[in-house]
Backbone as ProteinMPNN parsed JSONL, in Angstrom:
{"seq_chain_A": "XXXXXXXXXXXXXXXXXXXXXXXXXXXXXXXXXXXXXXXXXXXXXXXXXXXXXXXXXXXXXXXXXXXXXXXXXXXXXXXXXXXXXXXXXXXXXXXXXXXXXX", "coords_chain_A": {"N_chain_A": [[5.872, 11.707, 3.776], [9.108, 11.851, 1.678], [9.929, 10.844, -1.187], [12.628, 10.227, -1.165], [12.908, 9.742, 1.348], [10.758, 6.997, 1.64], [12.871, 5.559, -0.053], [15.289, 5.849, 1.405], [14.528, 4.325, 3.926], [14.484, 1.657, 2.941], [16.815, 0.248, 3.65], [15.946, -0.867, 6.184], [14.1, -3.482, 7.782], [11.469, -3.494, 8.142], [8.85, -2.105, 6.354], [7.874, 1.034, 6.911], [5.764, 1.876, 8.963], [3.669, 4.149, 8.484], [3.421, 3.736, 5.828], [0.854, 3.11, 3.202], [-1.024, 0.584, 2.047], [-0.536, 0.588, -0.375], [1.897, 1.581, -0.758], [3.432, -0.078, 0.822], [3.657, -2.518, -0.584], [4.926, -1.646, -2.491], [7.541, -1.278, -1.834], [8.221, -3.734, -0.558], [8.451, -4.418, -3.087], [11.1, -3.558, -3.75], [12.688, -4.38, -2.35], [12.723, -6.769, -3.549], [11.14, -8.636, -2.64], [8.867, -10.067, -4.76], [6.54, -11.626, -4.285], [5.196, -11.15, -1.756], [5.011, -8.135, -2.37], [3.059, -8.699, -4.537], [1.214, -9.809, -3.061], [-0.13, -7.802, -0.97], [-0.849, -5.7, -3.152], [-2.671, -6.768, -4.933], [-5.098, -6.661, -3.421], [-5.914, -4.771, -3.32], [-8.244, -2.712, -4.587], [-8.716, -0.671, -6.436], [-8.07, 2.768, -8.817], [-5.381, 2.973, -8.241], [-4.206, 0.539, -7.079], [-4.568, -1.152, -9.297], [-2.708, -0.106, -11.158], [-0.263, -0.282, -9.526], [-0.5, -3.236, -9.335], [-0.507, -4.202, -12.398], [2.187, -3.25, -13.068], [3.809, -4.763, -11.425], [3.183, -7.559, -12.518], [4.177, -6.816, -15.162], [6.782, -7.004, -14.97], [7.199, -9.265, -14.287], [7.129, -10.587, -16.293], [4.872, -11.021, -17.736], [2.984, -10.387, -19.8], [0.34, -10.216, -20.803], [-1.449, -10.383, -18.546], [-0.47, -8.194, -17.306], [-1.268, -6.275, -19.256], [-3.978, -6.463, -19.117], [-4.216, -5.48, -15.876], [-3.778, -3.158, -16.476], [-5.493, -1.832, -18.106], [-7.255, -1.727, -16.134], [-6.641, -0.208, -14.295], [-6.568, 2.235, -16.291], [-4.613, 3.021, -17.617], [-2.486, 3.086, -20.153], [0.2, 0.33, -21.378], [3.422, 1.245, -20.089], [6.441, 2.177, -21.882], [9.042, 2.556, -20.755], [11.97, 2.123, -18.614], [11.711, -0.468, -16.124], [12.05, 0.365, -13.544], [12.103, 2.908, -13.812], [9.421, 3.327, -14.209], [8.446, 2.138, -11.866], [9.684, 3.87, -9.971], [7.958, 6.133, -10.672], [5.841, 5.587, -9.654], [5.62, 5.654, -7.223], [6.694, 7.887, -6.451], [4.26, 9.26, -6.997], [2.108, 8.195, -5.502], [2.781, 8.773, -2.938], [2.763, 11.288, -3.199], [-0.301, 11.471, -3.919], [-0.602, 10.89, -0.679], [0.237, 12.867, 0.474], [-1.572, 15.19, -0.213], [-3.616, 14.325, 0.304], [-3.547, 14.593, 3.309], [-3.363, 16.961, 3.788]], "CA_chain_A": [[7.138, 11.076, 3.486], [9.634, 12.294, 0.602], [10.736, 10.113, -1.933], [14.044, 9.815, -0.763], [12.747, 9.024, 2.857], [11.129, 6.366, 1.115], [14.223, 5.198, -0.586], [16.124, 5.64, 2.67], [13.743, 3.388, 4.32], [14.787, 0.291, 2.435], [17.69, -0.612, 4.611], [14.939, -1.199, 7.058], [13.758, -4.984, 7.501], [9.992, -3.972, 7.845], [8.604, -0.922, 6.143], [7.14, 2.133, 7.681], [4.173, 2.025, 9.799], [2.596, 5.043, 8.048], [3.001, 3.896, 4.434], [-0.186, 2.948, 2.774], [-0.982, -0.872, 1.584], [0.447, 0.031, -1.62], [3.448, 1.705, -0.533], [4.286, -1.046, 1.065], [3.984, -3.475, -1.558], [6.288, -1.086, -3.692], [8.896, -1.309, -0.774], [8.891, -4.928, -0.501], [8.908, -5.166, -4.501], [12.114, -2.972, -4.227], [13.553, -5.849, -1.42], [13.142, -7.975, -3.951], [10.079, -9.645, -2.566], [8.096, -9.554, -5.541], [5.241, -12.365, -3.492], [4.709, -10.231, -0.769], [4.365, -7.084, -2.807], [1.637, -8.838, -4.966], [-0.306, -10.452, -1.68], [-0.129, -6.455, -0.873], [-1.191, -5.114, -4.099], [-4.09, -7.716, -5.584], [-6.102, -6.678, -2.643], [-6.366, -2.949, -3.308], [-9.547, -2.338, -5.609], [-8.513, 1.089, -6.948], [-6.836, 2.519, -10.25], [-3.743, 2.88, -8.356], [-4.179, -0.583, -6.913], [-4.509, -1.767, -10.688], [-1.804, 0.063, -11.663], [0.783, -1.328, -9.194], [-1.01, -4.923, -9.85], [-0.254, -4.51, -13.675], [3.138, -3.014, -13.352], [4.458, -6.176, -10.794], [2.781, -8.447, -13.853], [5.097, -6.58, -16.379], [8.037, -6.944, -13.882], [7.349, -10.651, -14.137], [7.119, -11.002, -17.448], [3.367, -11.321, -17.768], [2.448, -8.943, -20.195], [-1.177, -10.286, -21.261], [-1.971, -10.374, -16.978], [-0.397, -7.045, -16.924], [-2.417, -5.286, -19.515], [-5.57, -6.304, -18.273], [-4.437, -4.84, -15.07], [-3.355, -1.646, -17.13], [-6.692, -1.425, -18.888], [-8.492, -1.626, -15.22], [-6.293, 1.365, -14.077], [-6.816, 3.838, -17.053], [-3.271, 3.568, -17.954], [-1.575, 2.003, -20.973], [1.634, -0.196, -20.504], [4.366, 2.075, -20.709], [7.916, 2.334, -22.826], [9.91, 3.266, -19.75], [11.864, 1.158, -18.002], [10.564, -0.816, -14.987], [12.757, 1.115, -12.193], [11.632, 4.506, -14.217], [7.532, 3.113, -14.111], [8.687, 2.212, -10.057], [9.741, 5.612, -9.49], [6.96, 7.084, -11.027], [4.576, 4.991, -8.753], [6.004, 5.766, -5.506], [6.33, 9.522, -6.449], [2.338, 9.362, -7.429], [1.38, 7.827, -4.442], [2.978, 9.646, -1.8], [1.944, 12.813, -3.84], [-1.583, 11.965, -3.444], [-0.951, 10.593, 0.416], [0.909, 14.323, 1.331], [-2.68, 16.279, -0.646], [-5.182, 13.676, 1.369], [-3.403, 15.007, 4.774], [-3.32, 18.772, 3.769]], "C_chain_A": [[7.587, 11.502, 2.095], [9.915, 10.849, -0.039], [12.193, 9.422, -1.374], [14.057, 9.037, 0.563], [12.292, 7.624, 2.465], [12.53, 5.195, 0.725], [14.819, 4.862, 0.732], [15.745, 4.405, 3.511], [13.933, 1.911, 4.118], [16.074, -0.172, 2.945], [17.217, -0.976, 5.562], [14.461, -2.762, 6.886], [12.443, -5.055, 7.828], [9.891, -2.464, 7.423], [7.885, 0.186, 6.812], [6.156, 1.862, 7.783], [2.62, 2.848, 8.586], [2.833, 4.945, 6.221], [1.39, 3.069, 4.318], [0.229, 1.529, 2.388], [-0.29, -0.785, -0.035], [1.882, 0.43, -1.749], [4.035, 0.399, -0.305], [4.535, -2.278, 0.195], [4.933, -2.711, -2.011], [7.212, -1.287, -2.965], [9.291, -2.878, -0.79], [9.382, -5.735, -1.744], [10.579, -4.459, -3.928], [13.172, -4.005, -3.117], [14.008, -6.405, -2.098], [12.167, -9.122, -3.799], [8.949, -9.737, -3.263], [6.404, -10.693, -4.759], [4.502, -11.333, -2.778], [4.397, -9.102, -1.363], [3.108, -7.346, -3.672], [0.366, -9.15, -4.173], [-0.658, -8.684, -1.627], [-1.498, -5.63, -1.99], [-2.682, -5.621, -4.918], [-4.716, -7.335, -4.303], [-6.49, -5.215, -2.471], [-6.893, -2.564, -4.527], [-9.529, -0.842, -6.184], [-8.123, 1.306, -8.282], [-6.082, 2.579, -9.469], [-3.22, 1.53, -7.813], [-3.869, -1.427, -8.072], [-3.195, -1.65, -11.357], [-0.585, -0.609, -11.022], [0.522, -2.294, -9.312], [-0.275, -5.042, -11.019], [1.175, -4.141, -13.719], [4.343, -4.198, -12.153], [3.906, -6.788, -12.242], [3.797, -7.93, -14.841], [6.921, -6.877, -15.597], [8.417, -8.951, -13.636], [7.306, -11.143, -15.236], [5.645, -11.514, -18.13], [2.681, -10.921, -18.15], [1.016, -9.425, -20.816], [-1.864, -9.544, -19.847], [-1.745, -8.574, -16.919], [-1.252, -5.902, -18.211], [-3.879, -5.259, -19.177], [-5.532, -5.373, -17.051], [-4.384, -2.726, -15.538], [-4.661, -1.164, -17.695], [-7.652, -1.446, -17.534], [-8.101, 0.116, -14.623], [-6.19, 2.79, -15.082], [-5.71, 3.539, -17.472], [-2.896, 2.303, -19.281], [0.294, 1.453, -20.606], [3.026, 0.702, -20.793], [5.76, 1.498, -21.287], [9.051, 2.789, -21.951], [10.516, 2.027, -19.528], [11.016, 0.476, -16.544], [11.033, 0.231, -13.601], [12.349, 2.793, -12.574], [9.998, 4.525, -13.758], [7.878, 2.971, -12.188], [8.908, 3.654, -9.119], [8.572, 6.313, -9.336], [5.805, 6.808, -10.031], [4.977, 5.572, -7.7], [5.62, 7.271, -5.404], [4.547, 9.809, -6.168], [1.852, 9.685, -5.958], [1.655, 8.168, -2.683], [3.044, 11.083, -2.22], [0.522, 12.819, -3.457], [-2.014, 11.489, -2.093], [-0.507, 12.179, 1.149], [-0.842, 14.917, 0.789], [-4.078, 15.584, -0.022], [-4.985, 14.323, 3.098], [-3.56, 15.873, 4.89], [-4.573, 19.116, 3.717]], "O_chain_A": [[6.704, 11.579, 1.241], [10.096, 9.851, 0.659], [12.541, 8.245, -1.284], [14.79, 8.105, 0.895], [13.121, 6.764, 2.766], [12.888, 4.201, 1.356], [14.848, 3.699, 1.133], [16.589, 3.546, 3.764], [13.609, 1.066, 4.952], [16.374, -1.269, 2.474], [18.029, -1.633, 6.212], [14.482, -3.209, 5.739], [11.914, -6.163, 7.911], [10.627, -1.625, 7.942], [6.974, -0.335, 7.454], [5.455, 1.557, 6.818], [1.508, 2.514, 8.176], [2.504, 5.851, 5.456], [0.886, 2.513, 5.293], [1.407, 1.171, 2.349], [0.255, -1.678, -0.684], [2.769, -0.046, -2.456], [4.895, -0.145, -0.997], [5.56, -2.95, 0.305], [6.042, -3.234, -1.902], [8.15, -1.626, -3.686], [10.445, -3.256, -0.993], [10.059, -6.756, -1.867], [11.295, -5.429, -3.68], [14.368, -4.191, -3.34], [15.174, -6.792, -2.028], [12.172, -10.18, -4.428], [7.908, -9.538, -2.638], [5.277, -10.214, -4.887], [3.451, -10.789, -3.117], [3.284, -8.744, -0.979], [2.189, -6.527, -3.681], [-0.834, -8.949, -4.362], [-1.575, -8.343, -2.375], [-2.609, -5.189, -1.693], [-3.544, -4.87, -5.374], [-5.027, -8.477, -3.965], [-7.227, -4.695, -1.633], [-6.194, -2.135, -5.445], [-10.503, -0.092, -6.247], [-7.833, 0.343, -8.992], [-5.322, 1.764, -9.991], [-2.031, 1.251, -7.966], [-3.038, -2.33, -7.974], [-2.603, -2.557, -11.943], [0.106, -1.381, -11.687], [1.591, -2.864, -9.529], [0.636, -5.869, -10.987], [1.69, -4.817, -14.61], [5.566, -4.229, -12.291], [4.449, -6.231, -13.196], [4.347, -8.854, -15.44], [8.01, -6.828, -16.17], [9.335, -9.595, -13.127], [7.464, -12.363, -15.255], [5.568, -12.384, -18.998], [1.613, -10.761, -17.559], [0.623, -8.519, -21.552], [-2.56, -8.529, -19.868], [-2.637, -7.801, -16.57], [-1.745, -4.826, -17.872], [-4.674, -4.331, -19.022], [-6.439, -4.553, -16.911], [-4.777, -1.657, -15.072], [-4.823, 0.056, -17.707], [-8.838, -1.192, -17.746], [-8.787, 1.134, -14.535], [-5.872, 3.94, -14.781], [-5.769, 4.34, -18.405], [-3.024, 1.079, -19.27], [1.192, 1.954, -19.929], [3.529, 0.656, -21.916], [6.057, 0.324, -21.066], [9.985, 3.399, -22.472], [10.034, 0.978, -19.957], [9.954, 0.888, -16.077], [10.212, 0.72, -12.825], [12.316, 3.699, -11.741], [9.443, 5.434, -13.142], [7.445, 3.822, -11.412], [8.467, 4.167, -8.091], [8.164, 6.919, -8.346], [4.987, 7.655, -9.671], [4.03, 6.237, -7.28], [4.751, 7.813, -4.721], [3.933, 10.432, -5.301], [1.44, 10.706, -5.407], [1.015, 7.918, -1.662], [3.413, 11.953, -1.431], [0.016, 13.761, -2.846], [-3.218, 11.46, -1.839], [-0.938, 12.518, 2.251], [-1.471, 15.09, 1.833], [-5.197, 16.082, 0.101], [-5.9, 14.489, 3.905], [-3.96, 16.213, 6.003], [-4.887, 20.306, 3.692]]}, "name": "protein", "num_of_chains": 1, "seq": "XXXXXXXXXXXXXXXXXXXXXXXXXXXXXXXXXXXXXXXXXXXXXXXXXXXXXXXXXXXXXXXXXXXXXXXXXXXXXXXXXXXXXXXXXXXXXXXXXXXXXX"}
């Protein structure tokens, strides 16, 4: 899936089958359902699990919660905005779901 397909995707009222558990949290943050994207996201033990964990927490205003999660994923909290750090996640993670299929 491209980015944009992605994107496209969100006039949809359930997200794609073949995204991953953290895609789909990022899809339902971008709804608007920031609950449902954390039930999603707190249950995926990974850095990139951590990282979308800590970057919902900064999205909520929760920036102690969210650097802990930032310090589990390797990453410090970034200077971007949040829709620039959202981008960047989605890109990531359907970058390294296209190089797990190839």
């Amino acid at each position: 899936m491209t980015f944009k397909e992605f994107k496209d995707s969100l006039i949809a009222g359930t997200p794609p089958p073949e995204l991953s558990q953290l895609g789909k949290a990022l899809w339902h943050d971008a709804k608007g359902d920031w609950t449902a994207s954390h039930t999603l996201a707190q249950d995926v033990n990974t850095p990139d699990g951590s990282w979308v964990h800590a970057y919902l927490h900064r999205k909520e205003g929760d920036l102690a919660n969210a650097l802990y999660w930032y310090s589990l994923a390797n990453r410090k909290m970034p200077g971007i905005s949040l829709e620039e750090e959202w981008e960047g996640i989605v890109r990531s993670l359907l970058a390294h779901r296209q190089s797990s299929l190839s």
